[in-house]
C-alpha positions as CSV (number, residue, x, y, z in Angstrom):
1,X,12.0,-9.5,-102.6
2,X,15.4,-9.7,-101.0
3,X,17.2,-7.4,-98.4
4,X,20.6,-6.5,-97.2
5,X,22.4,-10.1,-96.4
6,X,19.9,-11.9,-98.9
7,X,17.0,-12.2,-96.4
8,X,13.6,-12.2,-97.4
9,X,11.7,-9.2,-96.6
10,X,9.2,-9.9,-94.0
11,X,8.6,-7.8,-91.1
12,X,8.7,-9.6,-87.7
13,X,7.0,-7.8,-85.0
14,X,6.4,-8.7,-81.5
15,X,3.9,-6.9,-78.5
16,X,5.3,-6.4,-75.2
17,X,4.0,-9.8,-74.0
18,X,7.1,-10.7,-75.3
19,X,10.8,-11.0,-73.7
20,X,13.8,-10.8,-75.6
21,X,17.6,-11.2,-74.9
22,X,19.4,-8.1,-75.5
23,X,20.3,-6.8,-78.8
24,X,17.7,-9.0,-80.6
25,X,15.6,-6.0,-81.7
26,X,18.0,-4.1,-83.7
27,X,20.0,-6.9,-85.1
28,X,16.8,-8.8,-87.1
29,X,15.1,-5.7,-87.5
30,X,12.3,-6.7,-84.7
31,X,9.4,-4.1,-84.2
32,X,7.6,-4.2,-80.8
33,X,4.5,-2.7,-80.2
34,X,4.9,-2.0,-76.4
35,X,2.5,-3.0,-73.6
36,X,1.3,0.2,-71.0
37,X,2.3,0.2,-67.6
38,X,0.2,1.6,-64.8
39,X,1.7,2.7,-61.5
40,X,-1.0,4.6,-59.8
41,X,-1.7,7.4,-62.0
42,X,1.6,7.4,-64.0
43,X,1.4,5.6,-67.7
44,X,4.9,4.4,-69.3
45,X,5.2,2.2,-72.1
46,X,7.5,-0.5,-71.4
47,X,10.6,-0.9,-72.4
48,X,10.3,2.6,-73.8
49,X,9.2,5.1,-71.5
50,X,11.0,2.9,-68.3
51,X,13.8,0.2,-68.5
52,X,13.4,-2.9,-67.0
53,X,15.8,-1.4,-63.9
54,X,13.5,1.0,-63.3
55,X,10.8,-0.8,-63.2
56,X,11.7,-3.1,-60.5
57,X,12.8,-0.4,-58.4
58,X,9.3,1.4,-58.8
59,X,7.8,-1.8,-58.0
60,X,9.9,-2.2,-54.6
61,X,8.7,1.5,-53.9
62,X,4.9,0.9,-54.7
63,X,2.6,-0.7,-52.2
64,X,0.2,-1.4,-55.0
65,X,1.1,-3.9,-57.7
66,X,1.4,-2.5,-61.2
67,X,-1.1,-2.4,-63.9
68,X,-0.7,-3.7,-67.6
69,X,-3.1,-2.9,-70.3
70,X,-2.7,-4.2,-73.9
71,X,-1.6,-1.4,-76.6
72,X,-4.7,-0.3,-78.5
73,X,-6.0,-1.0,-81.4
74,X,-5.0,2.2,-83.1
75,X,-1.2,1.6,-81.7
76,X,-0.8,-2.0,-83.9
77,X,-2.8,0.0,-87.1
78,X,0.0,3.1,-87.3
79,X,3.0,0.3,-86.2
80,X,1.7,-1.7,-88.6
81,X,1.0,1.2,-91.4
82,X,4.9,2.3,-91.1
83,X,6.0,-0.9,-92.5
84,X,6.5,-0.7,-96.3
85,X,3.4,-2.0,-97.9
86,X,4.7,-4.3,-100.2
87,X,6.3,-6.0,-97.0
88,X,4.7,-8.7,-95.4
89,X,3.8,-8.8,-91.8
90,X,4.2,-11.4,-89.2
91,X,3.2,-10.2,-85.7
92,X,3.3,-13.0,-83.0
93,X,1.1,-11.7,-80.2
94,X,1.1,-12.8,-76.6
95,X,-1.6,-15.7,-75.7
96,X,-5.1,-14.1,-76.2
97,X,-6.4,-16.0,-73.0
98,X,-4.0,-13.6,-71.2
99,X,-4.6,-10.4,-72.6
100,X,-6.9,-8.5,-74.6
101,X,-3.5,-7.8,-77.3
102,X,-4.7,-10.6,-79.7
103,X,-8.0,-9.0,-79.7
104,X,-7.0,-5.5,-80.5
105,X,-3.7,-5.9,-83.0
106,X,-6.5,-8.0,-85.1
107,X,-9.0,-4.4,-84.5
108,X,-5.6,-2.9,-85.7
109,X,-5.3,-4.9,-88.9
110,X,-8.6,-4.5,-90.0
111,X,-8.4,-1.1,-89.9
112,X,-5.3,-1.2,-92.1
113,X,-7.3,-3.1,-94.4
114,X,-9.6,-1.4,-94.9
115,X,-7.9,1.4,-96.4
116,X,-5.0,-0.9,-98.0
117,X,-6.6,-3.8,-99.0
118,X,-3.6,-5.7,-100.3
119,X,-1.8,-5.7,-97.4
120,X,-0.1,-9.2,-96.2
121,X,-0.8,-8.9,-92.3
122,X,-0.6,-12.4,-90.4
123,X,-1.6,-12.3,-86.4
124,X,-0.6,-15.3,-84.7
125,X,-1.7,-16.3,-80.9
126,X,1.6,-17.9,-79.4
127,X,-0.8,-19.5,-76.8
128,X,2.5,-18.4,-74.3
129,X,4.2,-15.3,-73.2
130,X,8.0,-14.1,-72.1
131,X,10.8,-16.7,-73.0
132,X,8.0,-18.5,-75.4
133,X,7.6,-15.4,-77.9
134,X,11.2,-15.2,-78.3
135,X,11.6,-18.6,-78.8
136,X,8.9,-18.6,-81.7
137,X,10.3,-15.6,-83.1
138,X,14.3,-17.2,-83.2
139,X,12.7,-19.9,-85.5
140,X,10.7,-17.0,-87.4
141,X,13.8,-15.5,-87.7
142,X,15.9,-18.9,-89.3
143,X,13.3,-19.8,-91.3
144,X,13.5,-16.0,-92.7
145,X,17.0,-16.4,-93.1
146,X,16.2,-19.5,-95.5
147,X,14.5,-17.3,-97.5
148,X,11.2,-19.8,-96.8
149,X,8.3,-17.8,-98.6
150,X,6.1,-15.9,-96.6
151,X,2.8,-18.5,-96.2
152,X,5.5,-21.5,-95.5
153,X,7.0,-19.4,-92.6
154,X,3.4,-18.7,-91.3
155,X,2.5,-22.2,-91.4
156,X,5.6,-23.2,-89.8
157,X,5.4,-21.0,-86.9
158,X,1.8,-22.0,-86.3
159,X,2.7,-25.4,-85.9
160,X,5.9,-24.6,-83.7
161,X,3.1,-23.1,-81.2
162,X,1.3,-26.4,-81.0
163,X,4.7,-27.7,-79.6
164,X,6.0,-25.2,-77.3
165,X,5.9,-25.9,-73.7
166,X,6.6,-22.9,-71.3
167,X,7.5,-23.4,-68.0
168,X,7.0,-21.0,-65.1
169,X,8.6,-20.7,-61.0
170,X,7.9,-18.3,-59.0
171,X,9.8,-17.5,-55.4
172,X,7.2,-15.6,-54.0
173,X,3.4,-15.4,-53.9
174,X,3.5,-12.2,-52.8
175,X,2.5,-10.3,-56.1
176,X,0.1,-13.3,-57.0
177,X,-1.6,-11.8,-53.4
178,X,-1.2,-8.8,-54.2
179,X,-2.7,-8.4,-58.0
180,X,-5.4,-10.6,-56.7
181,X,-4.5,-13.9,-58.6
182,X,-4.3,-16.1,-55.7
183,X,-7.0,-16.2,-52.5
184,X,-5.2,-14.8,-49.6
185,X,-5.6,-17.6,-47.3
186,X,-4.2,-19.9,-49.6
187,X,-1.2,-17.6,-49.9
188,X,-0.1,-17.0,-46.4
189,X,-0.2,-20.7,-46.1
190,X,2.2,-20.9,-49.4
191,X,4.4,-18.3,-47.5
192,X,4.3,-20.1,-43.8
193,X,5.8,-23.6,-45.1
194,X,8.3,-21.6,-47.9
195,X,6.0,-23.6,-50.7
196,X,6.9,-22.2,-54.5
197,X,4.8,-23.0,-57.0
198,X,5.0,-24.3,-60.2
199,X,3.3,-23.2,-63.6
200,X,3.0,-24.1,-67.1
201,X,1.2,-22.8,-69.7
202,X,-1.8,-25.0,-70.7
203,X,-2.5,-25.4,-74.8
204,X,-5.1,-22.9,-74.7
205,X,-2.5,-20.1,-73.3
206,X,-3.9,-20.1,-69.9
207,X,-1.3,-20.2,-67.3
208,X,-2.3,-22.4,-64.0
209,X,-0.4,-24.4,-61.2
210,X,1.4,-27.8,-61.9
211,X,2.9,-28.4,-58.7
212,X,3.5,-27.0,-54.9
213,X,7.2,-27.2,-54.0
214,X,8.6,-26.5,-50.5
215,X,12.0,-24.5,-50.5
216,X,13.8,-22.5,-53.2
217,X,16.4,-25.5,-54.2
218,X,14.1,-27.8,-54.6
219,X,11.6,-25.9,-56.8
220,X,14.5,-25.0,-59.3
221,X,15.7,-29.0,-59.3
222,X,12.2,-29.9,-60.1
223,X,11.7,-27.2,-62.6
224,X,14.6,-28.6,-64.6
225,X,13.4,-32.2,-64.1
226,X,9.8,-31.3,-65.7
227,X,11.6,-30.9,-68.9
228,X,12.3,-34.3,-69.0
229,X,8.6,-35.2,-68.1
230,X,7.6,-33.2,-71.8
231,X,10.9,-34.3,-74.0
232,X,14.1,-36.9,-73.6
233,X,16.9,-34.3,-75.3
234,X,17.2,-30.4,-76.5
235,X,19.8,-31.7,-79.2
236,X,19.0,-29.5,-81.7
237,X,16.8,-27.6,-80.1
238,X,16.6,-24.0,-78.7
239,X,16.2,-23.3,-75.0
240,X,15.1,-19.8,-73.7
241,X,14.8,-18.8,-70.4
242,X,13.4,-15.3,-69.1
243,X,14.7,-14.5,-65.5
244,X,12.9,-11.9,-63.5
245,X,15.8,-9.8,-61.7
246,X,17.9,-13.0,-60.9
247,X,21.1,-12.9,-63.7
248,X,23.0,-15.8,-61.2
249,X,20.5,-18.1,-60.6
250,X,19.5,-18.2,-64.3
251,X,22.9,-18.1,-65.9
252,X,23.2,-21.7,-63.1
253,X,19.3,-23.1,-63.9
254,X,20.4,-23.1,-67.8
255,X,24.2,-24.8,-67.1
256,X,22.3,-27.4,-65.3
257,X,19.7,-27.7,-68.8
258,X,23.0,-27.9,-70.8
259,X,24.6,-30.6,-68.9
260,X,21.1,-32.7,-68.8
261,X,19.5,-32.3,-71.6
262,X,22.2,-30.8,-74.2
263,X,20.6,-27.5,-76.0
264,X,21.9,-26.8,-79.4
265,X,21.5,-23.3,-78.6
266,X,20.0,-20.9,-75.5
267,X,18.7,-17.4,-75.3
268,X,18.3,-15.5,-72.2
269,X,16.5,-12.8,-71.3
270,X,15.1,-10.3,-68.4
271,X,11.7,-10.9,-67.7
272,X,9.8,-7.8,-68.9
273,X,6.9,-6.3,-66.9
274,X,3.6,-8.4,-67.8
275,X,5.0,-11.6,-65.7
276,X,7.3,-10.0,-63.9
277,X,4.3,-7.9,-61.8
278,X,3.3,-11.5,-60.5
279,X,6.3,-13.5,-60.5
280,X,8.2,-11.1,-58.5
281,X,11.9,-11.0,-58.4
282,X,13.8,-14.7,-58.6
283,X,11.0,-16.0,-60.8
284,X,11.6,-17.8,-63.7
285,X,10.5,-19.1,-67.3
286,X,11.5,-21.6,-69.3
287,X,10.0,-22.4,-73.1
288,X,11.1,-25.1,-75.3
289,X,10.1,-26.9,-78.6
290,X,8.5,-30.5,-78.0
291,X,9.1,-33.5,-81.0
């Protein structure tokens, strides 16, 4: 079955653990099922109900740290019910060991299924978040452009997630403190000697320290240096990085990437609320395809 431009028809979607660089949505036809927000007692979906401007400045107003909850199982079941069901569906979902969104788009299927039996509904943990999602779904979306049949393009991206590396730095530990994710005391000591960590997400999609970096400069040269510890070149390869409120400083970390390691191609993107809430401004992810 082919579509406008010769593509195969296969619907892409995406939840809201994903970030991607502007315009990507409407130009491949992406659907996104969005995650919630929580700022006290006020509920937005992201990306829909509040932009990603607004969100930061809510979050420099609110002495609490925002909450994110995964959509519900009855949100993925009518997202997934409006696509045309002789379409074939590919959602890639944020790491499950992150979020219970794995957990309930696969509540959401089966409940589809069980009224439309035939349906063609593939769920696929990315093990990553942010930058990593939309790096997965770019090679979705090539190998859709191929034409590759539906079960070669699922097997593909399956194995692509065995070999993406996503790379996190964060400025601050303040919303780390604040949502409870690192022990105080350790925290103020991070603050007092200007320490900024490192992260990397490990192959079961949980996302822990590598490394403890002192100063700003030095955190960003070493985050572009890990590359190099996972693969030689980028030639032909994709490089996405998700920036959380910090457009210079990304737009620099990825000219330094080019000049090193010599991306075929790069996406950027604004770091949407799920990291974000703990990264803080100025932090940053990088995701990449390993040999």
């Amino acid at each position: 079955m082919l579509q406008r431009g010769g593509e195969m028809s296969i619907q892409l979607m995406v939840d809201g653990g994903a970030d991607l660089p502007k315009g990507f949505i409407e130009k491949f036809n992406i659907k996104v099922i969005p995650l919630n927000i929580h700022f006290k007692e006020e509920t937005y979906k992201a990306s829909v109900d509040l932009t990603i401007e607004e969100f930061y400045n809510k979050m420099k107003d609110a002495n609490d740290l925002p909450k994110t909850s995964a959509p519900s199982p009855n949100e993925f079941y009518e997202a997934f019910k409006q696509v045309d069901p002789n379409t074939p569906i590919l959602l890639l979902s944020l790491s499950k060991n992150i979020s219970a969104t794995y957990q309930n788009a696969n509540i959401g299927k089966d409940m589809l299924l069980e009224e439309e039996p035939s349906r063609q509904i593939e769920i696929i943990n990315t093990k990553t978040a942010s930058s990593g999602i939309a790096l997965l779904l770019n090679e979705a979306i090539k190998l859709k452009m191929k034409q590759i049949n539906y079960k070669d393009l699922v097997d593909q991206i399956k194995q692509y997630v065995e070999k993406t590396t996503t790379l996190f730095s964060l400025v601050t530990v303040d919303n780390l403190i604040k949502g409870g994710r690192l022990d105080k005391f350790r925290g103020a000591i991070a603050k007092t000697l200007n320490i900024k960590l490192l992260m990397k997400a490990s192959d079961e999609g949980e996302i822990g320290v590598t490394e403890k970096v002192r100063g700003e400069k030095k955190s960003i040269r070493r985050l572009i240096e890990q590359i190099g510890d996972y693969i030689e070149t980028l030639e032909h390869k994709t490089i996405a990085l998700a920036h959380s409120n910090c457009e210079d400083k990304a737009k620099s970390i990825i000219e330094s990437i080019k000049e090193r390691y010599k991306p075929k191609e790069t996406l950027m993107m604004d770091m949407g609320p799920l990291i974000a809430t703990y990264a803080g401004e100025g932090g940053i992810v990088i995701s990449f395809l390993e040999d």
